[in-house]
N, C-alpha and C positions, 0 to 999 in steps of 0.2 A: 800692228794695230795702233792706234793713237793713246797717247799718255791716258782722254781724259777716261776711254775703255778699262783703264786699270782697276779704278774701287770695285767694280760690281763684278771681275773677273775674280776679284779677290776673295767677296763673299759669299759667291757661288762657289769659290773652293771651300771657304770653310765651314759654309754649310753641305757641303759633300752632294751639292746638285749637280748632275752631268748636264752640258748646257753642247749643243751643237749647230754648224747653221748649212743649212742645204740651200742649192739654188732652185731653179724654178722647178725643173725636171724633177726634184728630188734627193738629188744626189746631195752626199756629204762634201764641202765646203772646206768645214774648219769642226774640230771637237776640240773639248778643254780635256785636261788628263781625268778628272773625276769621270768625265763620260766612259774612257776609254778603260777605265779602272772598271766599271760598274759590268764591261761587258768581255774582261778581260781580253781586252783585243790593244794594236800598235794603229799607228798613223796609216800607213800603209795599207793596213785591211780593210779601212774605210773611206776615206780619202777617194771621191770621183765614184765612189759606189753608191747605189740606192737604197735606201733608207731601207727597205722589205727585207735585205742580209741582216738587219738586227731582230726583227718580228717574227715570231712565229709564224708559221703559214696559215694555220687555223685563226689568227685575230689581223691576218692582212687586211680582212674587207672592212672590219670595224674602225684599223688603223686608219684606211684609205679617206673612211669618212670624216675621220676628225684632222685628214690634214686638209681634204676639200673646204670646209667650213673655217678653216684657218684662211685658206684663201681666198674665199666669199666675204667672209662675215670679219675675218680678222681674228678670229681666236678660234681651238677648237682643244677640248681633252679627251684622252683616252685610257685606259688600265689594259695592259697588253702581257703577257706574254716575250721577254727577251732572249732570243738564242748567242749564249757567250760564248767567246772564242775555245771554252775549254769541254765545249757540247752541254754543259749545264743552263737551265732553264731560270730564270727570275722573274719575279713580276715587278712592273715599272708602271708606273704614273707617266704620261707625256702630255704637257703642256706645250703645243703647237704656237706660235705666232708669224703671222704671215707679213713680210715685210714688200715696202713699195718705197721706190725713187722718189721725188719733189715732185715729179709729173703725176704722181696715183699710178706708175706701173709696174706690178705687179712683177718682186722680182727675185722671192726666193722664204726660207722658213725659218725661225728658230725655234730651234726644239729643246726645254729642259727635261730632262729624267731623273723621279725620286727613284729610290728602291724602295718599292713596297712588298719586298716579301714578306715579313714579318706579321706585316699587319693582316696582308691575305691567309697566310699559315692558320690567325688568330681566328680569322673571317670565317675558315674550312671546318675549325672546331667547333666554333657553335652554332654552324648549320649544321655538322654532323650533330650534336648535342639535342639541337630542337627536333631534327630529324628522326632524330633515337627515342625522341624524348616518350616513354609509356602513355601521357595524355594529351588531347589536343591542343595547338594555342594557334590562336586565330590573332593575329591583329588587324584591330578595327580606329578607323579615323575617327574623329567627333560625330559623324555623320551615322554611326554605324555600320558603316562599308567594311569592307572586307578588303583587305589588303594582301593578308597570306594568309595563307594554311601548312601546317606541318604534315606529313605523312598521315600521323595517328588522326589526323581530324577526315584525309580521304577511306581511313580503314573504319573509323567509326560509322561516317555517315554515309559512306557509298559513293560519296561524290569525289572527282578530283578535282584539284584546287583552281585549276583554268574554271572549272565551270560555277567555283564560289566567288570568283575573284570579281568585285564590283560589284555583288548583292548585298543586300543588308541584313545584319548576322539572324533577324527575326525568320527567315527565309528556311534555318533549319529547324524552324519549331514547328506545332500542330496550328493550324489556321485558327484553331479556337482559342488558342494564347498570345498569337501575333500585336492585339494592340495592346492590351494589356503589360505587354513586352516591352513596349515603343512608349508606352508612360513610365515605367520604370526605368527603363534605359534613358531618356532625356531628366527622370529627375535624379538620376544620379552626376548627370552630364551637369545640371545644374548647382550639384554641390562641390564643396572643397573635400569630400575624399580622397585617400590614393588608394585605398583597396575597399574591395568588396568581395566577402569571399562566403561558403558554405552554402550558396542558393540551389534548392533542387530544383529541378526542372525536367518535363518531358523535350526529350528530343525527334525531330522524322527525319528518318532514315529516305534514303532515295528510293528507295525498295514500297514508301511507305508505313512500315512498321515506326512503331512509337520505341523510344528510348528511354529510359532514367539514366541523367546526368546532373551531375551535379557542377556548378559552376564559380568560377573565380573572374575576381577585374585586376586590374592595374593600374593606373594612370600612369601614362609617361610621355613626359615635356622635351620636345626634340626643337630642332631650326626652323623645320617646316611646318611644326604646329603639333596638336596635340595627339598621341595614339591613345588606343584603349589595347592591350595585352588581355586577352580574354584565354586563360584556364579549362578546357571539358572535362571533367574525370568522370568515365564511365563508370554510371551506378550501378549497374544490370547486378552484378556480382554481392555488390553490400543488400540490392534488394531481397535477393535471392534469401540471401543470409536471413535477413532479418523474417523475413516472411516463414523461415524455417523457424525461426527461433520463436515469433508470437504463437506458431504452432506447434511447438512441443512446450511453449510454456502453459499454451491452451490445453494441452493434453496432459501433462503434468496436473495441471489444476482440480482438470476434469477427475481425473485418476485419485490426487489428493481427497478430491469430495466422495467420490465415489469410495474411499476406503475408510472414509470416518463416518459417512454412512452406515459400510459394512457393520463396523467397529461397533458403534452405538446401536446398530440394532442387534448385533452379534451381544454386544453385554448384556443385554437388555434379556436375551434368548439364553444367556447362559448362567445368568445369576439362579433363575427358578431350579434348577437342579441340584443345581450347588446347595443354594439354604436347604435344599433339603436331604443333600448328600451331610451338611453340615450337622443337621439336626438330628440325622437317625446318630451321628457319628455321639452327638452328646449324648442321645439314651442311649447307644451300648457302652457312653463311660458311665453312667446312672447304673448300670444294669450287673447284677455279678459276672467279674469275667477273670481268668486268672494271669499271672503277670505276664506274659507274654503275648496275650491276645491282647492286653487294654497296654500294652507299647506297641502294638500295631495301631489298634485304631486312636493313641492318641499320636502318634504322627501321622495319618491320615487325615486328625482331624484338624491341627496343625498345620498342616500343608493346603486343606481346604483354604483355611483364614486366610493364608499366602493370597491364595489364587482369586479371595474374593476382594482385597483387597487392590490386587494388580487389575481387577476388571474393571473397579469402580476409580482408577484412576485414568485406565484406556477413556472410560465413557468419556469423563471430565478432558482429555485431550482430543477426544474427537471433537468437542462441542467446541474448542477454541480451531480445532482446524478447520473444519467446516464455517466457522462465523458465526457461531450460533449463541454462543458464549455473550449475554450482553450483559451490563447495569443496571442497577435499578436507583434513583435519585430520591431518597425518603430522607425526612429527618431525624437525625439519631443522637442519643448521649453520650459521649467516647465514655466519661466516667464509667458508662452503664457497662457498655461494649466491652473497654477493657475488663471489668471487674467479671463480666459472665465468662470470656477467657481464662483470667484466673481459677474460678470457680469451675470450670472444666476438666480443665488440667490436674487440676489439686491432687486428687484420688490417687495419680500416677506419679507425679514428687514425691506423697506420701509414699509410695510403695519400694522406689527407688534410696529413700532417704536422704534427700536433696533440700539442700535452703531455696525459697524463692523470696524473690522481692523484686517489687511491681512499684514503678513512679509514674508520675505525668509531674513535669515542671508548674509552675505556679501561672507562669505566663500564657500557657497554653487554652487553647479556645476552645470551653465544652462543646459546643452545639456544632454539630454540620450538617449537610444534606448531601449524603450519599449512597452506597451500599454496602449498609453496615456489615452484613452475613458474606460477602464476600472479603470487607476489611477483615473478619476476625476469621474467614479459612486460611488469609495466606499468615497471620500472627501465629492461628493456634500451628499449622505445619512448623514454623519455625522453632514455635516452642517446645513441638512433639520432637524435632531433630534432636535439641538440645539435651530432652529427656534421655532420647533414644543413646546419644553418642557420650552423655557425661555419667560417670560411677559414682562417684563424689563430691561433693564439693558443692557449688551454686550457680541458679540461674538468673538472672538479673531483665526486667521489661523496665525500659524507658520511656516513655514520650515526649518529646520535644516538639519546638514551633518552629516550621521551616517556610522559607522566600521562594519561588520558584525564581526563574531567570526572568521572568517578565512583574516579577514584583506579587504573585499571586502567592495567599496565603496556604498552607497543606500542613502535614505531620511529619514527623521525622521518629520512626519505631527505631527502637535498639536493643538485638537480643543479645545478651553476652554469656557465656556460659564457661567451666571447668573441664569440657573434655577434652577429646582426644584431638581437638582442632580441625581444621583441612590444610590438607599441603599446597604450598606456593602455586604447585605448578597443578595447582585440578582447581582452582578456584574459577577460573575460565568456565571450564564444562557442566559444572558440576550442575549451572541454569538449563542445561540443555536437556530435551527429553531423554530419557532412558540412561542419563551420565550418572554415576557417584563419585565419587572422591574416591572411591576403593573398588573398581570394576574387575577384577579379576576372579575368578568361576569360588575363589575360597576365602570372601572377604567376608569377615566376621559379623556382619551386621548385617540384618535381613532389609528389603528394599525395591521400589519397583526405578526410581529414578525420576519417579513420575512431579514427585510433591512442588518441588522447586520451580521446576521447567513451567508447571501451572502458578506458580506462586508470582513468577518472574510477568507470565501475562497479563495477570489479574491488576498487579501494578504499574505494568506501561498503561492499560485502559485507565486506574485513577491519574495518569498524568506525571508515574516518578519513576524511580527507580531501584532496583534490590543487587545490592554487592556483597561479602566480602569483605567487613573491615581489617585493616592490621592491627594487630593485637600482642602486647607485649605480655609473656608468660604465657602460661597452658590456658587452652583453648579456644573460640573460637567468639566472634562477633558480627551477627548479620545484620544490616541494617537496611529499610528502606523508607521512601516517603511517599504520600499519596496527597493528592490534592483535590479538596471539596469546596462548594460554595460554602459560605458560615453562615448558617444557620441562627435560631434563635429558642430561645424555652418557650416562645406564643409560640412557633410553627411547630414544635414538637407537643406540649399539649393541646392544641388542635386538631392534630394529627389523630392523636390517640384518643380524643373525646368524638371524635369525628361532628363535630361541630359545622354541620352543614345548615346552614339557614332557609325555614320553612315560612318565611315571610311572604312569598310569592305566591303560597296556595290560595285561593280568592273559593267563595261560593259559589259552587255550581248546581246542574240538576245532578241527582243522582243517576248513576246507574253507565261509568267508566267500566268497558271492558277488558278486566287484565288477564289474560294468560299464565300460570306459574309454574314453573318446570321444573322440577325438584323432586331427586329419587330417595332423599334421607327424611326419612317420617319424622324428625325431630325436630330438623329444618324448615320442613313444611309447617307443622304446628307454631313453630317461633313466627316467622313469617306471615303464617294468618293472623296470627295473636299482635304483631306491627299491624296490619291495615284493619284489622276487625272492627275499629270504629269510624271508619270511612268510606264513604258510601261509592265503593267500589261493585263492580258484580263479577267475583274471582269467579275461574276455571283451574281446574289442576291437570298434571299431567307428571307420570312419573319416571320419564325417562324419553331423550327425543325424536325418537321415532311417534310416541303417542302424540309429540306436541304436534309433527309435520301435519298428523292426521287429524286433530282439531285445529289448526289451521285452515286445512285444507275446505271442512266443513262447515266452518263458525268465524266468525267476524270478529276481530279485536283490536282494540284499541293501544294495548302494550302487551308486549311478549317478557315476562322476567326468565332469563333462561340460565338454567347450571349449566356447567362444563363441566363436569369429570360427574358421568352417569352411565351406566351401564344399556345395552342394546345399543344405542346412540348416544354418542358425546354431545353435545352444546355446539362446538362446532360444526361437527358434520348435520345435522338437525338446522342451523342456520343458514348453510349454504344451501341445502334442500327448498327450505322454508325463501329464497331469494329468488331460486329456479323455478320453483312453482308460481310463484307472482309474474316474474316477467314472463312464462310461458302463458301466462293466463290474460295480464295484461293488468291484474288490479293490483290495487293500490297498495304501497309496501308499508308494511307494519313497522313499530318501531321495535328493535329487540333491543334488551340492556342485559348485558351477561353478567350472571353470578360468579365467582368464581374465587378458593382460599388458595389459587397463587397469586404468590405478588409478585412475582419476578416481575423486572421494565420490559419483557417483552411480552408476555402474556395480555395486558392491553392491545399492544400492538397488534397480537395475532386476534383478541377478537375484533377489531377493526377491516380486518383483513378478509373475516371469516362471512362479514357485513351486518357485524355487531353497530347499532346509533351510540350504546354507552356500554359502560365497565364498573363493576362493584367489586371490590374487593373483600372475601367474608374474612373475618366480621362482619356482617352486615349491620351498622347499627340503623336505628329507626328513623332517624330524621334524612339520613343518608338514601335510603330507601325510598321516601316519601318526595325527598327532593328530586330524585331521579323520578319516580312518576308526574309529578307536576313538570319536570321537562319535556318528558318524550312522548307523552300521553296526550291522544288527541284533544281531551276531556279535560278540562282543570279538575281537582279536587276538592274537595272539602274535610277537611281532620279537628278534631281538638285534641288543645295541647296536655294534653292532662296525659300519662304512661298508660296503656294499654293493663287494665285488672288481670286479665285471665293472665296474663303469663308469671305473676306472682303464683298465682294457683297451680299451676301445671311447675315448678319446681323440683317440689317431690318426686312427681315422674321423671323431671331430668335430671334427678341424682339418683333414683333408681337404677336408672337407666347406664349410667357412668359405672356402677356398680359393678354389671354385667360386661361393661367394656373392659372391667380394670382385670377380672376373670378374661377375657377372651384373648387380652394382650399379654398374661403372664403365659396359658396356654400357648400362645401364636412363638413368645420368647423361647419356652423350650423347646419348641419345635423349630427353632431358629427360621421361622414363616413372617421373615421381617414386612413381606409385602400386605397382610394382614394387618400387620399392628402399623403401618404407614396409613391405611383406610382408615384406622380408628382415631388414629392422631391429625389425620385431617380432617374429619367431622367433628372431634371434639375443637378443634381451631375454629372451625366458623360457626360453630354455635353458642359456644359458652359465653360470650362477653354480651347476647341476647338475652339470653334468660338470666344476664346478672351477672354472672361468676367470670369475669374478666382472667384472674387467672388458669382456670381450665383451658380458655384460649390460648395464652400462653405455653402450658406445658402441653397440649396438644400439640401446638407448634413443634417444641423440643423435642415431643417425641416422632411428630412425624420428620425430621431433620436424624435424627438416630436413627430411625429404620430404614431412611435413604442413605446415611453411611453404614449402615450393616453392623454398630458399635452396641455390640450386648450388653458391656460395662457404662454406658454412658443411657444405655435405653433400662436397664436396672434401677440407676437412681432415679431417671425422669418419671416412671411408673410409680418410686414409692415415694416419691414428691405428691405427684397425683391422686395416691391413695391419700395421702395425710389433707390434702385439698379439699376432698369430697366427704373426708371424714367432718373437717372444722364446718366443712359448709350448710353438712347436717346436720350441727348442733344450735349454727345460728339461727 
């Protein structure tokens, strides 16, 4: 060959390209040693033979075409198949070029060959990889088009991929998501992302059936422009799941409710036996018995207390399982709050022989608005713990000023105490219901587990938190914080003076029809004795079933209605009294409920019930008066002057308490706490009526005692009350 053939003979060898030249027919000419290398073969084997001795037979026809094109068009390639001299297979790249004389005739080939096995080897795996791959991947041009599909995309959707190949991927969805598809897809095409992933989507099957899948993108920038690498992962499986899982946490739930249902009507059913299992238990200790009978029935009676204790904490966990459990937002004095804890407590320090001592920091902010009688269940539990688990020594109440994380003002309580502490490793459970620090069947300290687990509640609803603090030396320090609006001493005396403004009553005719619902004759007289000089035209009714039935008969302008009445409640009486109007078709009355709960949901539920308004007894006078000049068709007309008869009627209402103060010490020894609970809620919504503010009060305390079942604590509130009604009849 001529000299100037040498450079490019040279760098085809040292790039290891087999270069060879055929004449026209096809045959080998001339090969370089790289070619002859590549195919393990000599001069000889090839030499005056036709190019097909090196090709597979299976990629002849392919070959064929890329040498014709060679000699058409002048270039042509192909990826082939090489049969080598030592019967082994390779794969080869061949670059064709068709050579011609000065005349343009046509007159023979040069062929280079890479070795591409390596890369094909590479090629075989991640088709087998995409192949294999568990989910589908489609790739798609900018267009949306469909370019491939793996295996897993023809198993998913029914279709094989000849028949996806050139639709647009919208094609396997449901016709009712196809455009919506096609805007989302071009605005992603629109942005600079390279992925897009977790999309769920319905998919259609060939078959028609609908699919959950869930879907990913990719961007990927090639030579020829841009692909989309589209991800399917079939959802059927996760739906499955999950649709299992909302339905047993639905039934879970259901179940949950359903058993603090039970629970709370089950305690409610079981208490009445008990106090009276409890009460015979206390006269046969009253009664002569010799020592062996009266150590039976004082561990029976003993064991009673246990059992009435553990019910009265199920109630209190069912009402937080159920939801029932809510706030109430009043304004309150911590000074006051804490100091009535103390004062609680005291009797059982005394008896124990324990130091306490009680702080609030200087900094700290009297006033709040929230719910104080739940602030001081979860302190006094804390304190009862303390009493319960320390022998000697001291118990220590803090309050401090705490930040919440958002900058909101709350308290920060600290009980510290001498006992016998809790161990590292139960401070975790001990929040939990039914956990102690000492759960094993012979742990020294009697307990339902109940206290805390409830105490733990009541504090995530104020907004904090109850732990566990570490404490260097013996015993123990819990600490939590709650957070309330702050309050003021005008919203708290307000409050308590019920300073409702009667400015708005204007002069009318006489002769407003009110309704009054009320089963407690003492109530009733207080109540007449408020409106007796305004020219109202009352009706009475003493329980509400009698109201549905003057309803039903008589026309009225305002309905005043109790809630806790025997035959008919106030509620069921209102919704009666709601049924009967729309089945009738006339016009609805305004009802305003009476009622000595105050809990924050007791409003709610007469709202519910199709209560217009809500009084809370107390009832005070102006309170009353403004609530008929609202809801009452009729304006009123009052003067400001107190109402004389109810100075006069006094005597009767300390007469009267007289007979209570007998019926609750009776109802006490007969441990018939549900008795002295009636007497201590009538004496709450009347007393602060006829004057004696505190009778409301310790009615209060006492009906709060005979709802915890506390003989010791309903003892003193009684002779509180006696000493009450005594001063009140001297003044």
């Amino acid at each position: 060959m001529p000299e100037s053939n040498e450079t490019p003979r040279r760098t085809l060898a040292l790039a290891q390209i087999g270069s060879a030249e055929l004449d026209a027919q096809g045959n080998f000419v001339a090969v370089n040693p790289e070619f002859l290398s590549m195919l393990v073969a000599r001069d000889t084997d090839l030499i005056g033979r036709h190019w097909r001795v090196t090709v597979h037979p299976d990629d002849h026809r392919r070959a064929q075409k890329a040498y014709r094109l060679a000699e058409t068009s002048g270039r042509g390639y192909v990826e082939v198949r090489a049969l080598c001299g030592d019967s082994t297979i390779i794969y080869q790249a061949l670059t064709i070029t068709g050579v011609r004389d000065d005349h343009g005739t046509f007159t023979g080939y040069r062929c280079q060959r890479h070795d591409i096995s390596g890369f094909k080897r590479d090629q075989e795996l991640l088709i087998l990889a995409v192949e294999s791959a568990p989910n589908g991947l489609l790739m798609l041009n900018a267009e949306g088009q469909i370019r491939s599909a793996n295996r897993a995309v023809e198993d998913l959707f029914g279709y094989a991929r000849e028949e996806l190949a050139g639709r647009t991927v919208e094609f396997l969805l449901p016709e009712r998501f196809r455009r919506g598809h096609v805007a989302q897809r071009e605005t992603y095409g629109a942005t600079h992302a390279v992925r897009v992933g977790g999309r769920d989507l319905l998919g259609l099957r060939k078959d028609g059936v609908e699919i959950p899948v869930q879907v990913y993108l990719n961007r990927i920038e090639t030579d020829t422009g841009e692909l989309i690498l589209c991800t399917v992962v079939d959802n059927a499986e996760r739906v499955r799941y999950e649709q299992q899982l909302h339905l047993a946490r639905h039934a879970a739930e259901s179940a949950n409710r359903a058993k603090s249902d039970f629970l709370a009507r089950m305690s409610h059913e079981i208490r009445t036996p008990m106090n009276l299992i409890s009460g015979m238990n206390a006269l046969l200790l009253e009664s002569p018995l010799n020592e062996k009978q009266r150590q039976h029935v004082e561990i029976s009676y003993r064991n009673v207390r246990r059992l009435l204790r553990l019910i009265n904490g199920i109630l209190d966990l069912s009402k937080v399982e159920a939801g029932k459990l809510t706030l109430e937002a009043r304004p309150f004095d911590l000074q006051e709050a804490v100091e009535e804890c103390a004062s609680t407590i005291s009797s059982a320090i005394e008896q124990k022989g324990l130091q306490f001592e009680m702080s609030i920091d200087a900094d700290v902010w009297r006033y709040w608005i929230g719910d104080v009688e739940r602030l001081q269940q979860v302190l006094l539990n804390l304190i009862g713990n303390s009493i319960k688990f320390t022998t000697h020594g001291k118990i220590e109440v803090r309050v401090r000023s705490e930040r919440g994380e958002r900058g909101e003002k709350g308290l920060r309580f600290e009980v510290t105490d001498t006992g016998c502490g809790v161990p590292a490793d139960k401070t975790a459970i001990i929040f939990e219901a039914f956990q102690q620090a000492e759960g094993s069947m012979d742990r020294p300290y009697e307990g339902t587990g109940l206290g805390l687990a409830i105490a733990r509640t009541l504090v995530e609803m104020m907004g904090g938190k109850i732990w566990v603090e570490t404490k260097s030396g013996p015993g123990s320090q819990f600490v939590f914080t709650a957070f309330f609006p702050p309050g003021t001493e005008d919203t708290l005396r307000d409050r308590r003076l019920g300073t409702a403004s009667c400015e708005v009553v204007r002069s009318v005719e006489a002769g407003t029809r009110v309704l009054l619902v009320e089963d407690n004759a003492e109530n009733m007289i207080l109540l007449r004795a408020y409106l007796e000089n305004i020219s109202l035209a009352l009706d009475f009714a003493s329980n509400g079933l009698e109201a549905l039935e003057k309803r039903q008969h008589g026309s009225y302008d305002l309905v005043l209605m109790d809630i806790q009445m025997p035959v008919m409640d106030g509620y069921t009486a209102t919704r009666e009294i709601r049924a009967w109007e729309r089945d009738r078709g006339v016009p609805r009355v305004p009802i305003v409920a009476l009622t000595a709960h105050a809990l924050s949901g007791a409003s709610a539920e007469s709202m519910e019930a199709g209560c217009d308004g809500h009084i809370t007894k107390p009832v005070e006078r102006n309170d009353l008066i403004a609530a008929i000049a609202k809801f009452a068709k009729r304006p009123i007309r009052q003067s400001a002057a107190v109402p004389e008869p109810i100075a006069a009627r006094r005597p009767a209402f300390l007469a009267n308490r007289w007979l209570d103060l007998a019926k609750m010490r009776d109802a006490l020894a007969a441990r018939d706490f549900a008795a002295i609970q009636t007497i201590g809620h009538n004496c709450k919504g009347i007393g602060t009526g006829y004057g004696f503010p505190d009778i409301s009060q310790l009615g209060a305390a006492i009906e709060k005692g005979a709802k915890a079942l506390d003989a010791d604590e309903l003892k003193e509130s009684i002779r509180e009350f006696e000493c009450h009604i005594q001063a009140a009849g001297k003044s």
